[in-house]
C-alpha beads as a LAMMPS data file, in Angstrom:
LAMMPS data file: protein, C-alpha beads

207 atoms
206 bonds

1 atom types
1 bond types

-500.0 500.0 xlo xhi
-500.0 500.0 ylo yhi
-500.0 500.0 zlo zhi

Masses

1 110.0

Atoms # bond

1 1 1 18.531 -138.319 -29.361
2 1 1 17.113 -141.646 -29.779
3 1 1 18.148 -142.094 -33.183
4 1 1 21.927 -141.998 -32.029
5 1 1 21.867 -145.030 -29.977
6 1 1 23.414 -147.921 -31.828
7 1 1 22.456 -151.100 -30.337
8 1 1 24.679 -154.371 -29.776
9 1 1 23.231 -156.168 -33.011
10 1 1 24.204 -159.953 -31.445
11 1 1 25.155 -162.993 -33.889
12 1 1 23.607 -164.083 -37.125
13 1 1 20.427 -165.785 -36.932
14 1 1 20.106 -164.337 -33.249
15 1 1 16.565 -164.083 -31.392
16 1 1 15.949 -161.433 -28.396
17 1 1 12.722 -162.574 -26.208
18 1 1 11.528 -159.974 -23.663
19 1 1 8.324 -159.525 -21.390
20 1 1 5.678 -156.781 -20.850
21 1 1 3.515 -157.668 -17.518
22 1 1 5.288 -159.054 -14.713
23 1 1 3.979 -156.467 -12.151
24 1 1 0.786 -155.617 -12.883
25 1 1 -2.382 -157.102 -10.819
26 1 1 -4.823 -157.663 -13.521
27 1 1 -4.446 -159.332 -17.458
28 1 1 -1.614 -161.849 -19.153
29 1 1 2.236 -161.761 -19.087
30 1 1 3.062 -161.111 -22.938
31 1 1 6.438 -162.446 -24.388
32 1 1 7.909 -161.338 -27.434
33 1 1 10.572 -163.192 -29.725
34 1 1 12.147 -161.088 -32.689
35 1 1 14.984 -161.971 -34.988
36 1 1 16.005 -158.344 -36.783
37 1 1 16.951 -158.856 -40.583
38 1 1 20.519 -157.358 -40.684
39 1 1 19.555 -155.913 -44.072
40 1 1 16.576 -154.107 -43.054
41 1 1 18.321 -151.776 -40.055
42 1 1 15.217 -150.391 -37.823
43 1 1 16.069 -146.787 -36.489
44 1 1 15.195 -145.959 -33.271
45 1 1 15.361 -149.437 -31.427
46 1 1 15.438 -149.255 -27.114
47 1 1 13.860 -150.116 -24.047
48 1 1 10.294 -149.802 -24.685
49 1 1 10.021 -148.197 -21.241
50 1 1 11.886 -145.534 -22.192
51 1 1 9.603 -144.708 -25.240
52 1 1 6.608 -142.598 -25.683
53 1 1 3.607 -144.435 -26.930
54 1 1 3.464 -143.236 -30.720
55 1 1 7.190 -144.093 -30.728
56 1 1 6.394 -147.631 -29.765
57 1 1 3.547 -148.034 -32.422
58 1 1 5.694 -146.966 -35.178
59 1 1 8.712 -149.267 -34.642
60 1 1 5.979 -152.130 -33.295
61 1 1 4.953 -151.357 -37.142
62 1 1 8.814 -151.097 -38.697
63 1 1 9.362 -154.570 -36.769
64 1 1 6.537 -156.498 -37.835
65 1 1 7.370 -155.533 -41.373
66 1 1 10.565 -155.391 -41.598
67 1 1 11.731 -158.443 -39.054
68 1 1 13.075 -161.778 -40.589
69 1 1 10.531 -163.251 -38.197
70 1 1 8.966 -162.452 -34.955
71 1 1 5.777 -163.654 -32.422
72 1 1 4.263 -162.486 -29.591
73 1 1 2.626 -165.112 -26.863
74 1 1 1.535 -164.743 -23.835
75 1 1 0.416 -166.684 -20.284
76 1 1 -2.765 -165.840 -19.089
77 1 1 -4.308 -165.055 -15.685
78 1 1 -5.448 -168.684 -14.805
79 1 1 -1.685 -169.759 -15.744
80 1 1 -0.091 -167.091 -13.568
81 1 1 -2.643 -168.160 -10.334
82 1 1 -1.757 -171.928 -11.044
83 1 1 2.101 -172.136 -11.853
84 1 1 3.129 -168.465 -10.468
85 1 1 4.325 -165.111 -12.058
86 1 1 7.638 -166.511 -12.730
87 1 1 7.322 -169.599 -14.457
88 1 1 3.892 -168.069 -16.601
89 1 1 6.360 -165.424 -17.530
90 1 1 9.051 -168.681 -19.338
91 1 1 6.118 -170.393 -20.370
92 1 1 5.095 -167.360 -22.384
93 1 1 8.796 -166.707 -23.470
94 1 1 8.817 -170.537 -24.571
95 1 1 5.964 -169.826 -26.445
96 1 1 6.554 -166.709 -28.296
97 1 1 10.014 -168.997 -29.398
98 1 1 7.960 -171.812 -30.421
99 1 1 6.289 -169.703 -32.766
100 1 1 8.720 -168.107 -34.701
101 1 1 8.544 -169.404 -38.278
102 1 1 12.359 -169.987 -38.706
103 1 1 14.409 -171.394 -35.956
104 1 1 16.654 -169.268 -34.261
105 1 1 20.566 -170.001 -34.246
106 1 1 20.816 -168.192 -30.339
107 1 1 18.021 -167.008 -28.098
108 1 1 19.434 -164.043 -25.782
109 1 1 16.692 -163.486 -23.134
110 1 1 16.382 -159.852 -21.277
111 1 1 16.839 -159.994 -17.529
112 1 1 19.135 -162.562 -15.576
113 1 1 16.983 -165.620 -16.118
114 1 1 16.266 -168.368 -19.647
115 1 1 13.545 -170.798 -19.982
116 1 1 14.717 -174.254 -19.928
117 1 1 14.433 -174.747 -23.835
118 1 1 16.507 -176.457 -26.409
119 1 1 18.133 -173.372 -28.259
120 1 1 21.247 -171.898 -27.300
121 1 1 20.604 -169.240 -24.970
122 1 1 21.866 -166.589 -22.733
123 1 1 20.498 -163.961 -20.323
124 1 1 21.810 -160.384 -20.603
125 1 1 20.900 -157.597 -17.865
126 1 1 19.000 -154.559 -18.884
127 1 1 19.414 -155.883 -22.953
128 1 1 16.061 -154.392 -23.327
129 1 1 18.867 -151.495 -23.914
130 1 1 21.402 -152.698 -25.012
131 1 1 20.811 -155.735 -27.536
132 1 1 18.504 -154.631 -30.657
133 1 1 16.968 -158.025 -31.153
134 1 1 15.649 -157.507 -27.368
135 1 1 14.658 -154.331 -27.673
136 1 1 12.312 -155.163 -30.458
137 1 1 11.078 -157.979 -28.417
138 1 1 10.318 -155.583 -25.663
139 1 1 8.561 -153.411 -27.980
140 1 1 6.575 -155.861 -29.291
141 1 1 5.480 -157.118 -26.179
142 1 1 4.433 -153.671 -24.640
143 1 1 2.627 -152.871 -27.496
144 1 1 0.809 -156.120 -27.614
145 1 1 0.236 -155.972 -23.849
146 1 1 -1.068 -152.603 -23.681
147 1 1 -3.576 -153.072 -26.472
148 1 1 -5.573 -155.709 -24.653
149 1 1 -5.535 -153.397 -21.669
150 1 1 -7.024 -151.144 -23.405
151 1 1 -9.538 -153.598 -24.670
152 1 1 -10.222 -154.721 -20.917
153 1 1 -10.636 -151.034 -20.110
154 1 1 -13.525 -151.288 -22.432
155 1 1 -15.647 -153.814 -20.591
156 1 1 -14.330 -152.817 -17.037
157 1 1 -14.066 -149.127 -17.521
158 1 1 -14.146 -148.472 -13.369
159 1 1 -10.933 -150.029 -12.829
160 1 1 -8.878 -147.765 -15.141
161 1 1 -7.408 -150.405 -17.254
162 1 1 -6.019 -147.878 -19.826
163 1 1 -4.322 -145.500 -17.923
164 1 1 -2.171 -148.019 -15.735
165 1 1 -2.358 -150.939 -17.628
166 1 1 -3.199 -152.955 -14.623
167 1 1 -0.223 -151.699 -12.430
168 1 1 -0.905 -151.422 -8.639
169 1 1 -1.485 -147.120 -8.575
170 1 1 -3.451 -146.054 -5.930
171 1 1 -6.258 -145.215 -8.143
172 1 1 -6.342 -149.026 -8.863
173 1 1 -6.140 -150.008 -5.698
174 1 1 -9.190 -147.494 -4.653
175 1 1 -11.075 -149.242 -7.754
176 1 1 -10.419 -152.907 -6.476
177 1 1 -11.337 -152.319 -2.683
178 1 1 -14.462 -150.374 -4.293
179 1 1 -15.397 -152.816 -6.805
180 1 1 -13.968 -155.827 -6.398
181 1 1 -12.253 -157.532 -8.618
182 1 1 -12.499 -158.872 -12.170
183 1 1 -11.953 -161.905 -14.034
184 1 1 -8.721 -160.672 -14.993
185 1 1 -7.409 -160.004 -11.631
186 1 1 -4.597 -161.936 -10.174
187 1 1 -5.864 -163.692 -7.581
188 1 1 -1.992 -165.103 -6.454
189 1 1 -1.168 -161.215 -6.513
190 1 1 -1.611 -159.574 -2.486
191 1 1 -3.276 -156.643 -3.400
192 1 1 -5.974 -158.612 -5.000
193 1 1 -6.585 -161.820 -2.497
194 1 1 -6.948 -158.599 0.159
195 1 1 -9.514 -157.120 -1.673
196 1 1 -11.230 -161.531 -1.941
197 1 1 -10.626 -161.740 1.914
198 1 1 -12.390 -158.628 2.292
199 1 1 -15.191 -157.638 -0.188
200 1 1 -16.704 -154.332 -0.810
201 1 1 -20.305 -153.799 0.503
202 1 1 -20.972 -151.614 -2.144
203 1 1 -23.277 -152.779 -4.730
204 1 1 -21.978 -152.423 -7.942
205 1 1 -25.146 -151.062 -9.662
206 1 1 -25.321 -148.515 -7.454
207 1 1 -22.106 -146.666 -8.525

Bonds

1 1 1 2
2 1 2 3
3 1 3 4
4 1 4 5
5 1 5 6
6 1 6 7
7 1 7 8
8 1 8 9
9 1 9 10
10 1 10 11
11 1 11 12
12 1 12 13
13 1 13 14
14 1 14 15
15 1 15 16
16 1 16 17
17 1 17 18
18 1 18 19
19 1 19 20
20 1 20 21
21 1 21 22
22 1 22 23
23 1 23 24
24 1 24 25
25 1 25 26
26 1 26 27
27 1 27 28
28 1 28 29
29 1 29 30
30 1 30 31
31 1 31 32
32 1 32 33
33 1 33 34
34 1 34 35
35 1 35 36
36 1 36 37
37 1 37 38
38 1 38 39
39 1 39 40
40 1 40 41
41 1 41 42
42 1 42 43
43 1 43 44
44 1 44 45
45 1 45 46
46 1 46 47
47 1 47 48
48 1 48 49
49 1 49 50
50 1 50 51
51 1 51 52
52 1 52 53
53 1 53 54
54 1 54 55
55 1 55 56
56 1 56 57
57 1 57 58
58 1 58 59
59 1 59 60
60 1 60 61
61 1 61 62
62 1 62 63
63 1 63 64
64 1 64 65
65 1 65 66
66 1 66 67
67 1 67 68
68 1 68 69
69 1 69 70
70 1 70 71
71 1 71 72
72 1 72 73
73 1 73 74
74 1 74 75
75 1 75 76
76 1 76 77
77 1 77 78
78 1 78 79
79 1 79 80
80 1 80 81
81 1 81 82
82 1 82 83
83 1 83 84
84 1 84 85
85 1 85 86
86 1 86 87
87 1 87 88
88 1 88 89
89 1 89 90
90 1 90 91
91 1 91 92
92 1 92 93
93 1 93 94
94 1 94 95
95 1 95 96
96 1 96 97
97 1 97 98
98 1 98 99
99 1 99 100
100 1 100 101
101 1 101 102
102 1 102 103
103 1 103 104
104 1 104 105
105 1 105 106
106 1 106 107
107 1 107 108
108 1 108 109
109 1 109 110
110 1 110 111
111 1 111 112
112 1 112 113
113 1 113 114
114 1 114 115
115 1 115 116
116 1 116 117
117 1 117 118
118 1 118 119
119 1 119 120
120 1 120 121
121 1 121 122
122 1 122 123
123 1 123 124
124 1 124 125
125 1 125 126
126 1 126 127
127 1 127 128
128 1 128 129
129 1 129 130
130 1 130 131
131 1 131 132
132 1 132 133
133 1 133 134
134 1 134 135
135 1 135 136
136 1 136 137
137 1 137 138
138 1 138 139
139 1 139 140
140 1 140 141
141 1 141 142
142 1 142 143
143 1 143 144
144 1 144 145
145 1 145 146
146 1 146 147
147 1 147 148
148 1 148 149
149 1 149 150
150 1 150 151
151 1 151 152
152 1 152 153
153 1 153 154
154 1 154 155
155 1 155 156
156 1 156 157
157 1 157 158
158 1 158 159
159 1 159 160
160 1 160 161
161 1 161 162
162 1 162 163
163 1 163 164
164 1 164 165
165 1 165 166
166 1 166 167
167 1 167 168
168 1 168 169
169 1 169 170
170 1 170 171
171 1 171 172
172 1 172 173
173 1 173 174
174 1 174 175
175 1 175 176
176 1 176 177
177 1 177 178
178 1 178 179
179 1 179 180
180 1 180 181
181 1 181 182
182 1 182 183
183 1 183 184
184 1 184 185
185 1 185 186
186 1 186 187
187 1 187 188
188 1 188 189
189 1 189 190
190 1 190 191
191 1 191 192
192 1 192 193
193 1 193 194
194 1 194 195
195 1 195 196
196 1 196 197
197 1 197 198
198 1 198 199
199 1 199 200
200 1 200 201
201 1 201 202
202 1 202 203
203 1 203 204
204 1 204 205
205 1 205 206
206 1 206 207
């Protein structure tokens, strides 16, 4: 059960950072940055990936309350067409630091890469699973992320938004080569500068 896994709890004064976005074709890359309270053990803690959707809205709730500090930031579409996918994604991990209202002792960073920042820092592969810090982070940023898909979904309810949260399914796909795309489309992404090169000659008020 989920409730057995015991997480690597890291150093005092430690922050996890971790992304939700990198993939998609359409909306920001969010970053979060949580430092746990050692006092105020969350239950339940892990990939956010591998947790259903209520589970992630209750511990998004447990770690907002019950964190010593946390923030979410993000890069947004015009950021990821200008500097790439990459380097929006550290910009919005630098950020989601940067707004933490105590400063962290040690950053450790999910994946195999760190923004060039001033803290301490280390990158840890898969610690979305294995470091509880991170998996908050990753929680936090899913959560965020797939809130303001949802929200999108709302004002372009043809592409789907809030079933794939912008991810490249072929029901996506069909929507962008039918539609076109949106203001929150990737334009650097392939999928969408296709769909640019080659417009639909559908009119949209006619669908």
């Amino acid at each position: 059960m989920l409730s057995e896994i015991v997480l690597h709890l890291g150093p005092a004064g430690l922050c996890g950072v971790d992304e939700a976005g990198r993939g998609p074709l359409a909306g920001p890359v969010v970053a979060a940055a949580v430092m746990l309270d050692p006092a105020r053990p969350i239950t339940g803690l892990r990939d956010s990936k591998k947790l259903s959707a209520a589970a992630r809205e209750r511990l998004a709730d447990a770690i907002r309350s019950h964190a010593l500090a946390w923030c979410v930031a993000e890069a947004s579409v015009a950021e990821i067409d200008s500097i790439n996918i990459l380097q929006a994604t550290l910009l919005a991990m630098r950020r989601a630091v940067e707004g933490l209202t105590r400063a962290p002792d040690e950053v450790w960073v999910d994946g195999n890469r760190c923004p060039d920042w001033p803290w301490r820092s280390q990158a840890v592969v898969k610690g979305d699973d294995t470091v509880a810090a991170i998996a908050a982070a990753s929680i936090l940023a899913k959560t965020e992320r797939d809130r303001f898909m949802c929200r999108l979904h709302d004002d372009y309810p043809q592409y789907g938004f809030a079933r794939h949260m912008g991810y490249g399914t072929a029901r996506h796909l069909d929507a962008l080569k039918l539609h076109g795309a949106c203001p929150q489309h990737r334009r650097s992404f392939a999928p969408v500068r296709r769909v640019l090169d080659h417009p639909p000659t559908v009119l949209k008020g006619h669908l």
